[in-house]
C-alpha positions as CSV (number, residue, x, y, z in Angstrom):
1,X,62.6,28.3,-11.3
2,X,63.1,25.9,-13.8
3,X,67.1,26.0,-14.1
4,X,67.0,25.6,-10.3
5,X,64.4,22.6,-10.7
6,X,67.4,20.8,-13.3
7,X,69.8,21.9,-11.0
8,X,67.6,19.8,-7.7
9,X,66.6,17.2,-9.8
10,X,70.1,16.4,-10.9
11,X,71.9,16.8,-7.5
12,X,69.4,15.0,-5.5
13,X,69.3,11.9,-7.7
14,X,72.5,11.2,-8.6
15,X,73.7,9.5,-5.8
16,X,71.0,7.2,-6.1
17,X,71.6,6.9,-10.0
18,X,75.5,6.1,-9.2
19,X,74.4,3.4,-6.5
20,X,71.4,1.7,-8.3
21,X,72.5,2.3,-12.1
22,X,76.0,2.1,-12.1
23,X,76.3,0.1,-9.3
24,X,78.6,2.4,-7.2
25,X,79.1,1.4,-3.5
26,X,76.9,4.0,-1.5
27,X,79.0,6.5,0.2
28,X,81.9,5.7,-2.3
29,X,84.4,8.4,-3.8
30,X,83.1,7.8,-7.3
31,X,80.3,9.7,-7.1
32,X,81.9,12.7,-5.5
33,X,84.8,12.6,-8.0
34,X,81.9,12.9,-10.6
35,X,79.9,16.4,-9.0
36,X,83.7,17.8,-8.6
37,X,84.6,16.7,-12.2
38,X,81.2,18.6,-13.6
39,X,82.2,21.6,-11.6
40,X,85.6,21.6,-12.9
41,X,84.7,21.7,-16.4
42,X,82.1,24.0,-15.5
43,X,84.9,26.8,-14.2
44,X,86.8,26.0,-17.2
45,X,83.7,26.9,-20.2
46,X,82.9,29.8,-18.5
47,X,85.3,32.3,-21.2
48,X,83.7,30.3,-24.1
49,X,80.0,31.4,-22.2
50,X,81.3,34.9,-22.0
51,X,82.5,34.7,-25.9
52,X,79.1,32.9,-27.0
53,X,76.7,35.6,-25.2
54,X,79.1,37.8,-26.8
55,X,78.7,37.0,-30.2
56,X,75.0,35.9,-30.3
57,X,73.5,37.9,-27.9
58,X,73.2,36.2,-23.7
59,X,69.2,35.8,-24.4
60,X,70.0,33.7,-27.6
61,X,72.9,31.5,-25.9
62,X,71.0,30.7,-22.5
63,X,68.5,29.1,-24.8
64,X,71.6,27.5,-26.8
65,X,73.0,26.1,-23.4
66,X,69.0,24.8,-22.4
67,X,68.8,23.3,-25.4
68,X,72.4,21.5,-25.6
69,X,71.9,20.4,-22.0
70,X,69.0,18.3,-23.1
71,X,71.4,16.0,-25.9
72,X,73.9,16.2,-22.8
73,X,71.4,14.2,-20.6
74,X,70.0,12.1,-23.3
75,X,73.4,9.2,-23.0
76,X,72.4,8.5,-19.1
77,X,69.1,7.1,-20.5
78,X,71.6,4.8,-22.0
79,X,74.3,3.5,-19.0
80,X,74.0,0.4,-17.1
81,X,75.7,-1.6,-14.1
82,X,79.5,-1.2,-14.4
83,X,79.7,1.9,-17.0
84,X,81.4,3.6,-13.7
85,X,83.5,5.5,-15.9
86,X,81.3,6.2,-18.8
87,X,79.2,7.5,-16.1
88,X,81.4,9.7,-14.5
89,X,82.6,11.0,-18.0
90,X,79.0,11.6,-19.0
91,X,78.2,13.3,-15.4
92,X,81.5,15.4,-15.7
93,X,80.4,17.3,-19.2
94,X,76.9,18.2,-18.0
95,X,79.5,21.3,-16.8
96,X,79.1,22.5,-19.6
97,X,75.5,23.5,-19.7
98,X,75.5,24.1,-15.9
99,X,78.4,27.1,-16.4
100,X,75.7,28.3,-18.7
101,X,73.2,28.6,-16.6
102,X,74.8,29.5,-14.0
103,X,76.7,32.9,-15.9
104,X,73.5,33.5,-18.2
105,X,70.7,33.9,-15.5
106,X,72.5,36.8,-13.6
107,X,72.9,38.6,-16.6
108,X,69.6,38.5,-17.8
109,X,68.4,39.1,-14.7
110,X,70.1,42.0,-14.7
111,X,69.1,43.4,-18.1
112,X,65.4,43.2,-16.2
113,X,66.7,45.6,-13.3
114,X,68.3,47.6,-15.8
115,X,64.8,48.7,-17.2
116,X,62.7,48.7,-14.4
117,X,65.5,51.6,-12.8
118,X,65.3,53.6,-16.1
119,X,61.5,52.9,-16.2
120,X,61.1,54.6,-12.2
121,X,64.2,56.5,-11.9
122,X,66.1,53.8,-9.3
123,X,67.7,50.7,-8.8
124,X,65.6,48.1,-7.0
125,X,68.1,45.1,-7.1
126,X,67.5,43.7,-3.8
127,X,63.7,43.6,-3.8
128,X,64.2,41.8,-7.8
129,X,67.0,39.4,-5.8
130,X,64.0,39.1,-3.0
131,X,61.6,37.7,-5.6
132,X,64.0,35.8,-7.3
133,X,65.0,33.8,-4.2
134,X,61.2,33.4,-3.5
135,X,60.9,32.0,-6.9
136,X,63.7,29.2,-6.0
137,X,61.8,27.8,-3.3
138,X,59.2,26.8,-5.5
139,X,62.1,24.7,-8.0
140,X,62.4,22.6,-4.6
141,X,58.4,22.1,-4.1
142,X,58.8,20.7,-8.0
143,X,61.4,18.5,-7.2
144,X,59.8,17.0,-4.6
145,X,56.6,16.1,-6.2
146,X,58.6,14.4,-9.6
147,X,60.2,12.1,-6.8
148,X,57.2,11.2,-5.2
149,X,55.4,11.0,-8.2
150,X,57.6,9.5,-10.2
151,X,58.6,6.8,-6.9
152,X,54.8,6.4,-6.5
153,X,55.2,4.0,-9.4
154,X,57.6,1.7,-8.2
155,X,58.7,-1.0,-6.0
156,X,59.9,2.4,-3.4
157,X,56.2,3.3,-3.1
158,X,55.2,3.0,0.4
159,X,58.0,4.1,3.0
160,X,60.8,3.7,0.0
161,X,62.6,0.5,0.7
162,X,65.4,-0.1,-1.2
163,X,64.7,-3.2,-3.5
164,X,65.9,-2.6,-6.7
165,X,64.9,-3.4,-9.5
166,X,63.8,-2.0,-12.9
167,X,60.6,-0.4,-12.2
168,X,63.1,1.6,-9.8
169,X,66.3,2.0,-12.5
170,X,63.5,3.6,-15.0
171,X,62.1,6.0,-12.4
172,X,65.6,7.3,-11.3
173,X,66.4,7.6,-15.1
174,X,63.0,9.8,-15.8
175,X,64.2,11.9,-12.8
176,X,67.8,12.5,-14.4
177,X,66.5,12.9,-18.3
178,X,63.1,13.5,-19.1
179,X,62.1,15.5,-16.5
180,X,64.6,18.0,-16.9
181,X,64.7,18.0,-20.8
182,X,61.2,18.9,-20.3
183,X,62.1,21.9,-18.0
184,X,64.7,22.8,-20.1
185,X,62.3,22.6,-23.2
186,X,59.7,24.8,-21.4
187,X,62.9,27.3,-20.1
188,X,63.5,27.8,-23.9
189,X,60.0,28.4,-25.0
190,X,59.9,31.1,-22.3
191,X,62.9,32.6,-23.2
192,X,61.9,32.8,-26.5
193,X,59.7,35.3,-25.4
194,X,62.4,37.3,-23.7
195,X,62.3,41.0,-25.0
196,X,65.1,42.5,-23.6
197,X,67.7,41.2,-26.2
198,X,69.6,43.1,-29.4
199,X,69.0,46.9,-30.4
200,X,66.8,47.1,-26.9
201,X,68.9,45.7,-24.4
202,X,71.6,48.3,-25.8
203,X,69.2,51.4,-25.9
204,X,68.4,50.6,-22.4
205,X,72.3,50.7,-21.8
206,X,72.9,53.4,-23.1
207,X,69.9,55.4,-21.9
208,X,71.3,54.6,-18.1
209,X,74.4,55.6,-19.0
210,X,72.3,59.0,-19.8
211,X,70.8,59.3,-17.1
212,X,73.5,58.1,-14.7
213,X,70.9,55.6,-12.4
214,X,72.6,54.0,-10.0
């Protein structure tokens, strides 16, 4: 729920941080140039994801991704009016931490179908997927409230009319940075507590193998 809040949060307020922070023309290529530059990159990392869950387990380097996507944010707080290309740049290597989420949650996901079908003797991977897709929903619920709360507060309150100004530039900045550092922050703490990892994860493995579950 949380990735999928970051991932809302982000898509839904960059165009208006490209219009009314960079000062991009509204409908202009710029900003699609930027979500297709961030996808890019995040096709390209995905290897070095598969060689870091590898190495330090995929538990370990989701939270490593979680945690890097928050410094990866951080430099938006920073970009004004004309840094068109800075912003783009900046936009363009949050790939990075999206192709982490994106290959990590699966995995893990996985790991927790894994042991429920070696726990009850069968795979139950759609009604897990069923749950998981419930779950999603409530990322967009979340979303929604941060913009109205956070809008509440400025010179959109009350039917949203454009008029710019900084009350408005902060709010659309809290949307793309703090409130998903704080998600990510909480995603970490939670994945801290994420058992299926190490010696486990690989007795589970092999104990399917085993018992040939499928």
């Amino acid at each position: 729920m949380l990735v999928w809040y970051i991932f809302n949060s982000l898509i839904t307020i960059l165009p208006l941080y490209s219009v009314h922070v960079l000062g991009i023309g509204e409908g202009s290529f710029m900003i699609t140039l930027a979500l297709l530059a961030s996808l890019g990159l995040a096709a390209f990392v995905l290897p070095l994801h598969a060689k870091l869950g590898q190495k330090i387990g995929m538990r370990n380097a989701f939270m490593v991704t979680l945690a890097s996507w928050i410094g990866l944010l951080f430099p938006l707080v920073f970009l004004r009016s004309g840094d068109i290309v800075l912003g783009i740049i900046i936009t363009a290597i949050q790939g990075f931490a999206l192709s982490g989420c994106m290959f990590y949650v699966d995995i893990l996901h996985g790991a927790v179908i894994d042991e429920d079908a070696l726990n009850h003797g069968v795979r139950r991977s759609a009604s897990f997927y069923g749950v998981n897709a419930f779950v999603h929903r409530f990322s967009t619920i979340l979303v929604i409230l941060t913009i109205g709360l956070v809008f509440q507060g400025t010179s959109w309150a009350g039917g949203y009319t454009i008029n710019p100004g900084v009350d408005v530039i902060i709010g659309i900045k809290l949307i793309m940075v703090l409130f998903p550092s704080i998600a990510c922050g909480v995603a970490v703490i939670i994945l801290s507590r994420f058992k299926l990892h190490g010696e486990r994860l690989d007795d589970i493995s092999n104990a399917l193998k085993k018992a040939q579950i499928k």
